[in-house]
MARFISE-370357 format. One record per residue (C-alpha): x, y, z; residue number from 1. Coordinates in Angstrom, 3 decimals, padded with zeros to 6 digits. Layout:
- xx	yy	zz	n
- X	Y	Z	NUM
...
! end
This chain:
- xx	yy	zz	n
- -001.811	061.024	-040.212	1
- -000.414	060.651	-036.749	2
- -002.708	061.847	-033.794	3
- 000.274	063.756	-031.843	4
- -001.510	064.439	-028.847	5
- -002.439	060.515	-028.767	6
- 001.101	059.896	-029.095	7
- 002.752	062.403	-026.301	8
- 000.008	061.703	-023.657	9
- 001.309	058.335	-022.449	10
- 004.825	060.092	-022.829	11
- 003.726	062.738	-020.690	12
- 001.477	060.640	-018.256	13
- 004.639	058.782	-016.977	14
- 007.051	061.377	-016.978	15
- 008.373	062.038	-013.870	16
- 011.553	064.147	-014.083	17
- 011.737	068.141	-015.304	18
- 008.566	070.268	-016.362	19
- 006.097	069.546	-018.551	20
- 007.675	071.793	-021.007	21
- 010.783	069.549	-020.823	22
- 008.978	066.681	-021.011	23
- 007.493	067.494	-024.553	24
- 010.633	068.819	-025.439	25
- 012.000	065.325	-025.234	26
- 008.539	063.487	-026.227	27
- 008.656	065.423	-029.777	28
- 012.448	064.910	-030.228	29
- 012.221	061.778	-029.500	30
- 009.677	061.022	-032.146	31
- 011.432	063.015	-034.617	32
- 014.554	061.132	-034.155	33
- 013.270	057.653	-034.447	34
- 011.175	058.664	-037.504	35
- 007.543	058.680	-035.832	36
- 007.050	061.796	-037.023	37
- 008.323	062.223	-040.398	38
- 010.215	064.870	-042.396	39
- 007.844	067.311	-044.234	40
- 005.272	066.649	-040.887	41
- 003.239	069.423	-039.538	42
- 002.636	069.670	-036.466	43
- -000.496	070.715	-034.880	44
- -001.450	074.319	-033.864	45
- 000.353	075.236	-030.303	46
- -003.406	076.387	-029.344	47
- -004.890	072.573	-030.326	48
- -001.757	070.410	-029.402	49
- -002.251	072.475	-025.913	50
- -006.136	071.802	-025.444	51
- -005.569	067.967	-026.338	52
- -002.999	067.892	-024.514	53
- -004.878	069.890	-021.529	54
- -001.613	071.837	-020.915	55
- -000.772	076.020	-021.142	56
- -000.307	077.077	-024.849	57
- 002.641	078.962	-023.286	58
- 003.936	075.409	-022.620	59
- 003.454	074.124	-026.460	60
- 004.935	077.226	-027.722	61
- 007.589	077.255	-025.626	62
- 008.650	073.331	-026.938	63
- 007.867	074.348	-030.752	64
- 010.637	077.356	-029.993	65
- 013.472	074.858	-028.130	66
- 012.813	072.479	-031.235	67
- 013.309	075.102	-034.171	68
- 015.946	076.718	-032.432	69
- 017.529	073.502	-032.185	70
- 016.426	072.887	-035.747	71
- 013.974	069.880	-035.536	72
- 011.390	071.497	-036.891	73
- 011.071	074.318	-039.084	74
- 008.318	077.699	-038.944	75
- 007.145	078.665	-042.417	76
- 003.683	079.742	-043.871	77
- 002.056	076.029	-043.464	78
- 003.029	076.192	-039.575	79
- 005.760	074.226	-037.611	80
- 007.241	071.256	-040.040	81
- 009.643	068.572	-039.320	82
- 012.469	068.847	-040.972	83
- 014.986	066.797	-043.058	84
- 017.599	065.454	-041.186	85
- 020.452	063.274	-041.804	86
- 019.238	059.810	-041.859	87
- 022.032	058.684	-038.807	88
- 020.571	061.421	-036.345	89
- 016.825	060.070	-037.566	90
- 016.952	056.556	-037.647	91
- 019.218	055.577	-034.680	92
- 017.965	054.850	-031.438	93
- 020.475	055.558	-028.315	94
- 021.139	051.805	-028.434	95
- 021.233	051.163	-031.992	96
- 023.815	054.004	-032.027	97
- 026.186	052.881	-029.269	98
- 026.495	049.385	-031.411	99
- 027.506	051.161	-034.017	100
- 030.037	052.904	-032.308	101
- 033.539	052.124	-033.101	102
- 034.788	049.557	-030.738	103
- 036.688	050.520	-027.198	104
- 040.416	049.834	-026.776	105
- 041.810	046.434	-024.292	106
- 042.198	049.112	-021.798	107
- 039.050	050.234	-021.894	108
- 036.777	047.199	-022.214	109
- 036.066	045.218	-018.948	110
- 038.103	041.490	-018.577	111
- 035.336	040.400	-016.813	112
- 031.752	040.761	-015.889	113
- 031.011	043.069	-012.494	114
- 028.209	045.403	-010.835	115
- 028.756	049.193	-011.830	116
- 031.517	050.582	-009.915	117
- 029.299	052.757	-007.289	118
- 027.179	049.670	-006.589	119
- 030.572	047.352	-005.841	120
- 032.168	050.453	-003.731	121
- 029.150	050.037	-001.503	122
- 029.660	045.983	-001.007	123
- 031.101	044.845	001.775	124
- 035.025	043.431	001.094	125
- 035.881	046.559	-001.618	126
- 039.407	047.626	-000.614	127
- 040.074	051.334	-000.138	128
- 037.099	052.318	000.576	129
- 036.968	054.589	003.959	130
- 034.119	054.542	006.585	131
- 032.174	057.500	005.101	132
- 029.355	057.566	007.598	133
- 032.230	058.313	010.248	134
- 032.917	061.577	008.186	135
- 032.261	064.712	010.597	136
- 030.264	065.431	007.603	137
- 028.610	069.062	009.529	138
- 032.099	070.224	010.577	139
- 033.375	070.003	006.710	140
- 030.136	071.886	005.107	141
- 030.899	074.801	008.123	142
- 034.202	074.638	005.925	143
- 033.081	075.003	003.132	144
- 030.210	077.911	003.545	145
- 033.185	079.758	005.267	146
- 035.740	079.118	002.093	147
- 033.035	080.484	-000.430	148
- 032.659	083.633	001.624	149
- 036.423	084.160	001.033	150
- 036.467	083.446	-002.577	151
- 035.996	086.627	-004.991	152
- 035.547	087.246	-008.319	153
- 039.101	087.230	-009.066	154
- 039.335	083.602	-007.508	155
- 036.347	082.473	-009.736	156
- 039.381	082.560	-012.678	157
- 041.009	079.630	-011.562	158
- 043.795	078.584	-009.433	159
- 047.402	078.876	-009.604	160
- 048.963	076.045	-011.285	161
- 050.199	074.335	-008.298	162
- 047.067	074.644	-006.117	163
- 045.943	076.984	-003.310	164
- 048.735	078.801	-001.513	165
- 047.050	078.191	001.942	166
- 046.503	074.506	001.579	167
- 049.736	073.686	-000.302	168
- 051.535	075.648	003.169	169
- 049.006	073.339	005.477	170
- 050.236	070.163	003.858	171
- 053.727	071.693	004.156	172
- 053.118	071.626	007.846	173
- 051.044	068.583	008.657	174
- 053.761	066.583	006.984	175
- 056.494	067.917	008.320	176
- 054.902	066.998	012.055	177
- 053.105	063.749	011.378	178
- 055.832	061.931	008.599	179
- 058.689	063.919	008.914	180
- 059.003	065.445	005.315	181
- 060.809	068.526	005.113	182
- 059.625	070.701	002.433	183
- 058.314	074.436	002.403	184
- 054.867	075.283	000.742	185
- 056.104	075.800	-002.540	186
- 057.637	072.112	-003.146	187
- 054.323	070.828	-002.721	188
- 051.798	070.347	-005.994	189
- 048.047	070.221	-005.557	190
- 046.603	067.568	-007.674	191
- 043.463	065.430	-008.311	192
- 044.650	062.362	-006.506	193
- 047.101	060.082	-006.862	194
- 046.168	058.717	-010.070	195
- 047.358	061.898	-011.690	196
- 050.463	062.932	-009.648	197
- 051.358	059.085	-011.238	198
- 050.498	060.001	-014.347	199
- 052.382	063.320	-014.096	200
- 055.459	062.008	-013.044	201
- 055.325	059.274	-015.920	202
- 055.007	061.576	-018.788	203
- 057.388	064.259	-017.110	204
- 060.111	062.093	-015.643	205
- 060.386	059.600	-017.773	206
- 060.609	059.578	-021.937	207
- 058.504	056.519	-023.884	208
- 059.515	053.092	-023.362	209
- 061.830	053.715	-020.321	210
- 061.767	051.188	-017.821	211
- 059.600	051.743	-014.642	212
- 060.275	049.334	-011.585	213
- 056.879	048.260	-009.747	214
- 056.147	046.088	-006.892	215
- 055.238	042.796	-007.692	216
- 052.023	042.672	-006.939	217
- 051.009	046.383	-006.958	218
- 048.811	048.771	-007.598	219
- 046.552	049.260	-010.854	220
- 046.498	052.299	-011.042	221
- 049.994	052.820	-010.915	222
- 050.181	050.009	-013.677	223
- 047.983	052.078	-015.665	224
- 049.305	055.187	-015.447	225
- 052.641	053.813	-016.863	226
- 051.452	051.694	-019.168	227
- 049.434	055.403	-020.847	228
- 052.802	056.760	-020.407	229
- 054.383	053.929	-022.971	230
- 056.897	053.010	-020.256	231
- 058.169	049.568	-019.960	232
- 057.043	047.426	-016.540	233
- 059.724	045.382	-014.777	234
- 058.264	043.643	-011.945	235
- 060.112	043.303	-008.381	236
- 059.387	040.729	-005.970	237
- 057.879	041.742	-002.372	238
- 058.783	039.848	000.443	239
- 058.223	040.707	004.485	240
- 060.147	043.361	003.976	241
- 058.703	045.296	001.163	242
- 059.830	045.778	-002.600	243
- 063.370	043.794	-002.972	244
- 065.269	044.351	-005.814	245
- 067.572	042.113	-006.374	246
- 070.913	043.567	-006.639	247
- 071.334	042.291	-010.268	248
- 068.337	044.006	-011.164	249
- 069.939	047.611	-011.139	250
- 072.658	046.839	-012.961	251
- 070.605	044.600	-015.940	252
- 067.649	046.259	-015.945	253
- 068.200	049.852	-014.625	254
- 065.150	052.100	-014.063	255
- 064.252	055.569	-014.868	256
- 061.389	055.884	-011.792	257
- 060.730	053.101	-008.987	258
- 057.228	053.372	-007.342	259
- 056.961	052.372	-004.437	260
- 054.253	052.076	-001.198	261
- 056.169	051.742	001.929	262
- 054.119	052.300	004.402	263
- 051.801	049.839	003.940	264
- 052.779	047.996	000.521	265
- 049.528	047.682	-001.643	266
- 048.221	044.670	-001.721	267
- 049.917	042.611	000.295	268
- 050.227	044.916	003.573	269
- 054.267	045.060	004.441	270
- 056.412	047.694	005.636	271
- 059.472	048.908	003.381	272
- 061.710	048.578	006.312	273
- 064.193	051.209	007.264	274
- 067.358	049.779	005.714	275
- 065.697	048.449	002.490	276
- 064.731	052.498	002.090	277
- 068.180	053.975	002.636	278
- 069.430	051.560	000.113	279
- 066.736	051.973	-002.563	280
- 067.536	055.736	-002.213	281
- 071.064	055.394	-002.627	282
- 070.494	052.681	-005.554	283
- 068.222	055.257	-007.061	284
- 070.601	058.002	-006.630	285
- 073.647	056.245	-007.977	286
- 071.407	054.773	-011.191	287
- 070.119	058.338	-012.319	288
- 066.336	057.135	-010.778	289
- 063.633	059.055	-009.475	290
- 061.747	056.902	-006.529	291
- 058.040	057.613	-006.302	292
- 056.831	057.116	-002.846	293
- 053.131	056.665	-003.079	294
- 052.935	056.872	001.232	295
- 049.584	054.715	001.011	296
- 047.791	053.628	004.275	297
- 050.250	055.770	006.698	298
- 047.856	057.643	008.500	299
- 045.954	054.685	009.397	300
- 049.534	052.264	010.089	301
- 049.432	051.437	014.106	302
- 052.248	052.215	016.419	303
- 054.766	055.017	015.242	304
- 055.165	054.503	011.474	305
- 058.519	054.786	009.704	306
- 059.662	058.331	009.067	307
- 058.651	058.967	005.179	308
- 061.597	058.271	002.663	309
- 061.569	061.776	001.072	310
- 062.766	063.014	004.166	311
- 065.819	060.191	005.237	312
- 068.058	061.830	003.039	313
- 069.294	065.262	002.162	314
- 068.153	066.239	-001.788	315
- 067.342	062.115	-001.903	316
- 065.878	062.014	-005.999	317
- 062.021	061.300	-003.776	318
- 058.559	062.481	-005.279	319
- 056.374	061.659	-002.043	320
- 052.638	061.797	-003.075	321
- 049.521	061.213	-000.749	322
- 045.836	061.435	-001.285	323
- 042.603	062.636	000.436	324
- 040.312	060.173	-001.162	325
- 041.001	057.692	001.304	326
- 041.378	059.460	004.374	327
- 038.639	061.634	004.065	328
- 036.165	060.921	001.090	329
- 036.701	059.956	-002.494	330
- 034.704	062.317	-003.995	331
- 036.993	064.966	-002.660	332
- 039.399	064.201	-005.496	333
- 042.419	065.960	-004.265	334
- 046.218	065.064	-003.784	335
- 049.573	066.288	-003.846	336
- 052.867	065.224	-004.374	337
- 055.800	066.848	-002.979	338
- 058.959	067.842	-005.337	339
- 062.420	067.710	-004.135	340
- 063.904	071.445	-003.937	341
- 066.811	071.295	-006.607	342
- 064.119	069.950	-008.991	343
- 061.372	073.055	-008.786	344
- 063.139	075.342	-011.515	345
- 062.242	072.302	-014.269	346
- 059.621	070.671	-012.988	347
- 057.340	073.268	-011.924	348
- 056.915	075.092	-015.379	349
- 056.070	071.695	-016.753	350
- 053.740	070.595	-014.258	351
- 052.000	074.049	-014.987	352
- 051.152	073.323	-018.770	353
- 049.442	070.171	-017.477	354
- 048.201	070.793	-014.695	355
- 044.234	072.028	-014.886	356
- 042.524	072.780	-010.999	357
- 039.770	074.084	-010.413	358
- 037.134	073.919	-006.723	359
- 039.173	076.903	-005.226	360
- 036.200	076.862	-002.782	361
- 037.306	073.016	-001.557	362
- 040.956	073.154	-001.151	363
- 040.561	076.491	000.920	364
- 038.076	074.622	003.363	365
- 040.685	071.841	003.591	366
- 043.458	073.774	004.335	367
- 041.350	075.178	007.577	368
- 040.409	071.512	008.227	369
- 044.200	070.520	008.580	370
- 045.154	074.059	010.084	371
- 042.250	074.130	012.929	372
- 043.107	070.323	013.978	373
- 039.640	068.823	012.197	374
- 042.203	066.599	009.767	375
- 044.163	064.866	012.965	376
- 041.168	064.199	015.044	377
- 039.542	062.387	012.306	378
- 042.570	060.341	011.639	379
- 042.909	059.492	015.473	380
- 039.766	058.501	015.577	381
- 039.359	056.230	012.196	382
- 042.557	054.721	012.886	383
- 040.907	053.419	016.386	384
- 037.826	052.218	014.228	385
- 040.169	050.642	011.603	386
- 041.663	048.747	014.064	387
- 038.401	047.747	015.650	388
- 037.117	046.110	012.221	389
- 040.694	044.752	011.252	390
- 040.351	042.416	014.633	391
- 036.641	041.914	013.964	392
- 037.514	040.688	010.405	393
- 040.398	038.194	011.529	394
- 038.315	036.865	014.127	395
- 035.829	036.170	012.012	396
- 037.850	033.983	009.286	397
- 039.165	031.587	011.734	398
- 036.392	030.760	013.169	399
- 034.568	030.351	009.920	400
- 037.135	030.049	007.105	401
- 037.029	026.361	004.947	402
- 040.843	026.402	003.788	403
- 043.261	026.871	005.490	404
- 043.765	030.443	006.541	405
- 046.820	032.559	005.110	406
- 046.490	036.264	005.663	407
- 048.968	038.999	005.094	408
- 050.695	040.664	008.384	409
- 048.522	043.179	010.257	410
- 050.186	046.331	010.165	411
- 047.078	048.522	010.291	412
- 045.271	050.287	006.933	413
- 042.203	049.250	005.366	414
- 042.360	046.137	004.245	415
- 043.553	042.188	004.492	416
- 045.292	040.185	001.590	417
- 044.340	036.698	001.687	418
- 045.886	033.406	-000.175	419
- 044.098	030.837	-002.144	420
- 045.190	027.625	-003.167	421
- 045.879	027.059	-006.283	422
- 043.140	025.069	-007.080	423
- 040.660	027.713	-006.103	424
- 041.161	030.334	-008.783	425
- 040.418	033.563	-007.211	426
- 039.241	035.003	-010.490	427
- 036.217	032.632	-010.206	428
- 036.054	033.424	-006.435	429
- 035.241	036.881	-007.295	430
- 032.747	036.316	-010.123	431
- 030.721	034.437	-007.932	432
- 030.851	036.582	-004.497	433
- 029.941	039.424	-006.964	434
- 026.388	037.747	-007.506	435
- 026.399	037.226	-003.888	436
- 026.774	040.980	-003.087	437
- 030.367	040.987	-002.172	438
- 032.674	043.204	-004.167	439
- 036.420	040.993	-002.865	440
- 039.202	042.059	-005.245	441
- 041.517	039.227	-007.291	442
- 044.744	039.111	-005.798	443
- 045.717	037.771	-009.659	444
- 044.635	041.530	-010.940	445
- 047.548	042.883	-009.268	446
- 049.993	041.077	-011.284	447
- 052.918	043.363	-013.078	448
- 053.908	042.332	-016.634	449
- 054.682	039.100	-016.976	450
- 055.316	038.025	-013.769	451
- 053.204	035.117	-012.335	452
- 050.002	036.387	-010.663	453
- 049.299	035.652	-007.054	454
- 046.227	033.754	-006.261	455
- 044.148	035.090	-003.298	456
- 041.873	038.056	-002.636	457
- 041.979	041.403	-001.510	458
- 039.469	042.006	001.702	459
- 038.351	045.824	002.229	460
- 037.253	046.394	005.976	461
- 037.142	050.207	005.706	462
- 033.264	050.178	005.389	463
- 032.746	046.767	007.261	464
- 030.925	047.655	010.640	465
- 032.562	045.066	013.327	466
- 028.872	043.823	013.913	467
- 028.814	042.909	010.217	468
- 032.175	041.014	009.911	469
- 030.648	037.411	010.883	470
- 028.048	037.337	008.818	471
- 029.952	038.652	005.587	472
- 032.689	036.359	005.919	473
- 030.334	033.607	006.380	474
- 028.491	034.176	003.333	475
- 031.819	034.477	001.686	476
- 033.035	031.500	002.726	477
- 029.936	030.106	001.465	478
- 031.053	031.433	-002.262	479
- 034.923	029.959	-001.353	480
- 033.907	026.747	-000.677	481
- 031.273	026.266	-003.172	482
- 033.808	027.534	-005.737	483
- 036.094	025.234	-004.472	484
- 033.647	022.079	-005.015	485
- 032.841	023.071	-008.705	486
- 036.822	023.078	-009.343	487
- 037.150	020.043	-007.909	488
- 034.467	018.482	-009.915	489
- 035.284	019.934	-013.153	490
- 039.320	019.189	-012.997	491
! end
């Protein structure tokens, strides 16, 4: 016979989360599950498990109660029994069960060994990831005390289906000063970030294996988004002057929805100029295409950027989306897109069906963030910082840099694409500054269907203090050229 009390104290010794009630909870569950105590058990007294145990027989009772309930163990005339349960819940262990698991899709499963994604968002060199310990982090909690004084019962049902009326008119406005978009409060669509305005527009727009044009390379979670949708990827080429389509591309391959980043093209960093956007609009227009301007980076663009493209041309077929995830803080998880007028009375009722908000609380507080000026004099002041770290970084790779140094044009944002030889595969690169600590990004992973990948890295700066840049690119340049020398040796 087991001695139970034995058996929980060492349990109970080192626990060091929840009560002592919870504790045993878990100890005896535990136990049952993996078959140390076995069905047809009985379990001691409460009143002598509790003096063994030197605990409050409320405490005992309390755990034999949670476990019948939950129907571990069972109360009848010979006291508290372990019951007979199926031999999977008994006889796997946590680990033992996720083997056994049925296996995860392509898209699921990780290409390659990493760190956990919150330990590689904190490494220096991870792209889009903003300078959080700038956030006027006591300004946005007066917010948000303020917004859940406001909120009633009747808000505690849920939102309307296109977000809070207050923040969907302060987006309304802030565009229409800072990027010169047009649009009244009820064109624009609250949504959980850009990732799901993408993936809204994919399954609304657009019906299973249409053809979606992306830059070539772009952005993976636009990839993704599409690919869920079943649409079919045509890659277009990039050059200095943004996405450029080829002029025999709309007429072989015509698209159902272009996506696009024009203000600062993800990954490589260009402008969409001003004539390439009047003519994808038109080309769009004429072709039966909705163009999805994902308006990446602009807050943080120096100089004056380019007015947005939803707004160049009257009813232009546009779906502008933006995010606060990077300009404010990722866990914030809210976006919006912003619907042409003409296309409200059949896209709104479908957007409602999928759309599912909740955190009435948070978009109220940032509606008074944009509204009371909190939103533009964080921007001013990040785009300054940006800048700072962006000249810190450069600096820093030419003086320490081992191949020769080919860096994407410095239009502002958050980050620096960077060419590789050939011979240095970035893929490798990145594996190895990952043991280092560095989290750089494969330019390669950016690829769009077939076309050939682009060998180089991706350099984040958002989170890289100016003080820091030296010795980070040093250290990576460390993991570049030693990469470098194993190629070499192995080829």
């Amino acid at each position: 016979m087991i001695d139970l009390a034995l058996l929980l104290k060492p349990k109970l010794a080192h626990g060091n989360t929840g009560t002592l009630r919870r504790q045993l909870c878990d100890a005896l569950k535990a136990a049952v599950l993996d078959g140390t105590l076995k069905a047809g058990s009985v379990l001691p007294a409460s009143r002598v498990l509790a003096r063994e145990l030197r605990c409050g027989r409320n405490t005992v009772l309390h755990a034999y109660e949670e476990l019948a309930t939950e129907g571990y163990v069972l109360a009848d005339r010979q006291g508290t029994v372990v019951s007979h349960l199926p031999a999977a819940a008994r006889h796997a262990s946590s680990r033992a069960a996720a083997s056994a698991l049925p296996p995860l899709s392509r898209r699921g499963t990780p290409h390659r060994p990493g760190p956990d994604g919150h330990a590689e968002n904190q490494a220096p060199f991870m792209p889009g990831e903003p300078a959080l310990e700038e956030f006027p982090l006591a300004r946005w909690q007066r917010r948000i005390v303020q917004a859940w004084k406001s909120v009633d019962t009747g808000t505690l049902s849920g939102n309307p289906s296109s977000g809070e009326p207050v923040l969907r008119a302060a987006i309304a406005a802030y565009l229409h000063a800072s990027r010169g978009v047009h649009c009244d409060a009820e064109q624009v669509v609250i949504t959980s970030g850009t990732s799901e305005s993408l993936a809204l527009c994919a399954h609304l727009l657009a019906e299973r294996g249409e053809r979606v044009w992306m830059e070539h390379p772009g952005y993976m979670g636009a990839r993704a988004a599409f690919m869920d949708a079943g649409l079919s990827l045509v890659p277009v080429p990039v050059d200095a002057h943004g996405i450029a389509p080829p002029d025999a591309l709309w007429k072989r391959s015509p698209p159902r929805l272009v996506y696009a980043t024009p203000s600062h093209q993800y990954p490589l960093g260009v402008v969409l100029s001003l004539p390439r956007r009047l003519s994808l609009i038109e080309n769009a227009r004429s072709a039966g295409a909705w163009v999805l301007e994902d308006d990446y980076d602009s807050e943080f663009c120096r100089g004056v950027p380019l007015a947005a493209m939803h707004g160049l041309a009257p009813d232009a077929p546009v779906i502008y989306m933006g995010t606060f995830s990077k300009t404010l803080f990722p866990a914030l998880r809210l976006g919006f897109m912003v619907l042409p007028q003409a296309a409200l009375p059949q896209v709104l009722p479908a957007l409602g069906r999928r759309l599912v908000l909740g955190r009435p609380a948070d978009q109220e507080a940032l509606a008074a963030f944009i509204q009371e000026g909190d939103y533009t004099s964080h921007l001013r002041r990040m785009r300054g910082l940006y800048a700072e770290r962006e000249h810190a970084l450069r600096e820093a790779l030419e003086r320490h840099w081992p191949l020769p140094l080919m860096l994407s044009p410095g239009h502002g944002g958050m980050h620096l694409a960077l060419a590789l030889p050939q011979a240095v595969p970035d893929q490798a690169v990145v594996q190895a500054a990952w043991r280092a600590g560095l989290a750089p990004r494969a330019l390669s992973n950016y690829a769009v269907g077939h076309a050939r990948p682009l060998n180089g890295l991706v350099l984040g700066y958002g989170r890289l203090a100016s003080e820091d840049a030296d010795r980070c690119v040093r250290e990576l340049a460390a993991v570049v050229k030693a990469t470098a020398g194993a190629q070499a040796r192995t080829s």
